[in-house]
N, C-alpha and C positions, 0 to 999 in steps of 0.2 A: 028700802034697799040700803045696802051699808056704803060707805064710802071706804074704800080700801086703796091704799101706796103698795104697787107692785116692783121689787127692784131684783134686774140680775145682774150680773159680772162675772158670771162663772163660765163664759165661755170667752170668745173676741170680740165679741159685743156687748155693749154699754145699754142696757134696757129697764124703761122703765115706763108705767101703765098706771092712770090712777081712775079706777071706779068712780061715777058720779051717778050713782043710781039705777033708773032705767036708760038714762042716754047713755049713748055707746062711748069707750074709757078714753081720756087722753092718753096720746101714747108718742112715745120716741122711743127710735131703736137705730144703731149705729154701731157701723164696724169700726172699734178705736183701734184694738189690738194693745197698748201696754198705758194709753189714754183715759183709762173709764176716772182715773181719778180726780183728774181736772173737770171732767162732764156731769159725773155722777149728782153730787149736790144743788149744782148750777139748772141744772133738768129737773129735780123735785121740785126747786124755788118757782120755775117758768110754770111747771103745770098746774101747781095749788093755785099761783096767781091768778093763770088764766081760767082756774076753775071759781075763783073768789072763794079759797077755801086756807086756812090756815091747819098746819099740823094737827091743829088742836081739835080741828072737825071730823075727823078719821076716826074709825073706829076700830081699826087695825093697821098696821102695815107689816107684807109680808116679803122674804125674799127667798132667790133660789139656794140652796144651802150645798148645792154638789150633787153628785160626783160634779167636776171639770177640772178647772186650769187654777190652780191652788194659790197662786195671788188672787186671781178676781174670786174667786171664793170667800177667802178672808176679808176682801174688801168690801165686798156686801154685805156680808154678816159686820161688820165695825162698824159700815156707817149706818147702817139700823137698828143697832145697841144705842149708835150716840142718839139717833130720831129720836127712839122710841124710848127711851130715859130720858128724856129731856124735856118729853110732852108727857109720861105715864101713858104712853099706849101698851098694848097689848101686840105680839108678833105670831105671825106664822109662820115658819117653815115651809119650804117645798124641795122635794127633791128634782134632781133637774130632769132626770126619765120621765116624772110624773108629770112635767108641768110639758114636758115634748107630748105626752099619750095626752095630756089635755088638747092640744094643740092641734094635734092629729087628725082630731074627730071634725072639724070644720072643712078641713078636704077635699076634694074633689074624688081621689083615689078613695079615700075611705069612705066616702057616702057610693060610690060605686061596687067599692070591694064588699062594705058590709062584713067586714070581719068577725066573727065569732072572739078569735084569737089573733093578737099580732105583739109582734116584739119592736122593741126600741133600743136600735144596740147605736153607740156611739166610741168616736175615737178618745183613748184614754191616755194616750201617746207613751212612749217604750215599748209599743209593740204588742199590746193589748187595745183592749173592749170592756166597756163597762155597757152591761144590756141587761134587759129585764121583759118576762113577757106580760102582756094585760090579757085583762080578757072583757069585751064590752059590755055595757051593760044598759036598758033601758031608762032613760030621764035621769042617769048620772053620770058623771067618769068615770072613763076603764078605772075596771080594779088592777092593780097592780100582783099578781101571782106569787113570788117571792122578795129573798131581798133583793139588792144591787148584784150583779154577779161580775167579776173583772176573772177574763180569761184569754187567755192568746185567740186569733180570728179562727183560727181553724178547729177551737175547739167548741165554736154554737153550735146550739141543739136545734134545729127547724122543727121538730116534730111535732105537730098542728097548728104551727104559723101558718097563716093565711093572708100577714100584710109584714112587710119588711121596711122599714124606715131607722133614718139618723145617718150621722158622718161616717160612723164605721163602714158603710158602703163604697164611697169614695176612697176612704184611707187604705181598706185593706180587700178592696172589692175581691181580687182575684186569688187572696189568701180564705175567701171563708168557704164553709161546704156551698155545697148548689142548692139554690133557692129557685124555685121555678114561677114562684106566685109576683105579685104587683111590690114593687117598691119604690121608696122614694126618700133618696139618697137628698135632696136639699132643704131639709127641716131640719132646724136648729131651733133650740132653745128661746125663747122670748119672754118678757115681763105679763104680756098677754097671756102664757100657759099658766106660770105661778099667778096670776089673777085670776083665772078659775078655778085652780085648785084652791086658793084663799080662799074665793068665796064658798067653796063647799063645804071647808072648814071650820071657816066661820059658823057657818048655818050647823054644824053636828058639834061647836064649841071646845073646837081643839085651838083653840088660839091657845099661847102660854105665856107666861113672865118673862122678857126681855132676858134673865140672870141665867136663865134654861138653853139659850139660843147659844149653838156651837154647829161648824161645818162640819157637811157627812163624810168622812175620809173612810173611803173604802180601801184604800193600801195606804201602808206607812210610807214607803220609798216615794218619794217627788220627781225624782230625776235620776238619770243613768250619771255614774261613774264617768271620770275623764278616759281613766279605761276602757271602762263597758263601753263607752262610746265608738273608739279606738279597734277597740275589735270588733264592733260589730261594722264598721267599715273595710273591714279585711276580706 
């Protein structure tokens, strides 16, 4: 079994997970909010230690690459450029929907729902969603159906969703169509989901060259206008 470095920062938590075979992963996970910088490096150092493992034992490290919160995105992605250059590892990628649908599937709601189909929509803030739908699949992770889709709340598609999860529920609950199936509004993103998706990765040999790694930016715009803002509190 491989040993894989799981790191996120793409949302308000500082997350990170490291594979040690068949024992189950080390892992920290923490709500910092504008913190992951100070935590981030200091949390790889603690968990190699206490696994008696050095960077150089790894045989990938991966992280979540976006959609989210466009600092911690970029911050994840730099400090696994500088890991993974510095040791010659090898990175993965994860998108942050995918490593949620990884995440998903260990559930309560989803081992009860047994969805065929379900979507992962999350807050993208300015008054969007970024969602995507899976669809499950035997002895692997949901396939993911399309790309990334970012669109105002009221304009998702429910049509054969049979499970509803991510923040977009909380943020814009009573802006989206009506959903009448099982949801579950407090799943967020963890180093644990991009560690399954790694290792699935891994195992079909889509790791790639550290020089290849770049965040998924599904819109250009980062942030509203002093204006936009401005009006939209009018």
């Amino acid at each position: 079994m491989a040993n894989i470095l799981a790191i996120d920062t793409s949302s308000a938590w500082c997350s990170v997970a490291l594979s040690l075979g068949d024992k189950a992963p080390e892992f920290r996970h923490e709500a910092v909010s504008a913190g992951a910088s100070q935590l981030l490096l200091p949390w790889v150092e603690s968990l190699l230690a206490s696994a008696k493992l050095s960077l150089k034992d790894l045989d990938a490290i991966a992280v979540g690459i976006g959609p989210g919160a466009f600092t911690g995105v970029r911050l994840g992605v730099a400090a696994v450029q500088g890991l993974a250059i510095s040791n010659n590892l090898p990175v993965i990628s994860v998108c942050s929907l995918d490593a949620i649908a990884a995440q998903i599937t260990s559930t309560e709601i989803y081992k009860n729902t047994k969805p065929q189909r379900f979507m992962i929509a999350i807050d993208a803030r300015m008054e969007e969603i970024y969602w995507a739908s899976y669809e499950s699949q035997a002895y692997q992770l949901p396939k993911r159906m399309s790309d990334i889709h970012l669109t105002k709340p009221e304009d998702l598609n429910f049509d054969g969703v049979q499970l509803l999860a991510g923040s977009a529920l909380n943020a814009y609950g009573s802006r989206l169509p009506i959903f009448n199936g099982p949801k579950d509004a407090e799943i967020s993103i963890s180093a644990l989901g991009v560690l399954e998706c790694a290792k699935q990765s891994l195992k079909e040999g889509l790791q790639v060259d550290v020089r290849l790694l770049e965040p998924m930016y599904v819109r250009n715009k980062v942030a509203f206008t002093t204006a936009e803002r401005e009006k939209g509190m009018k």
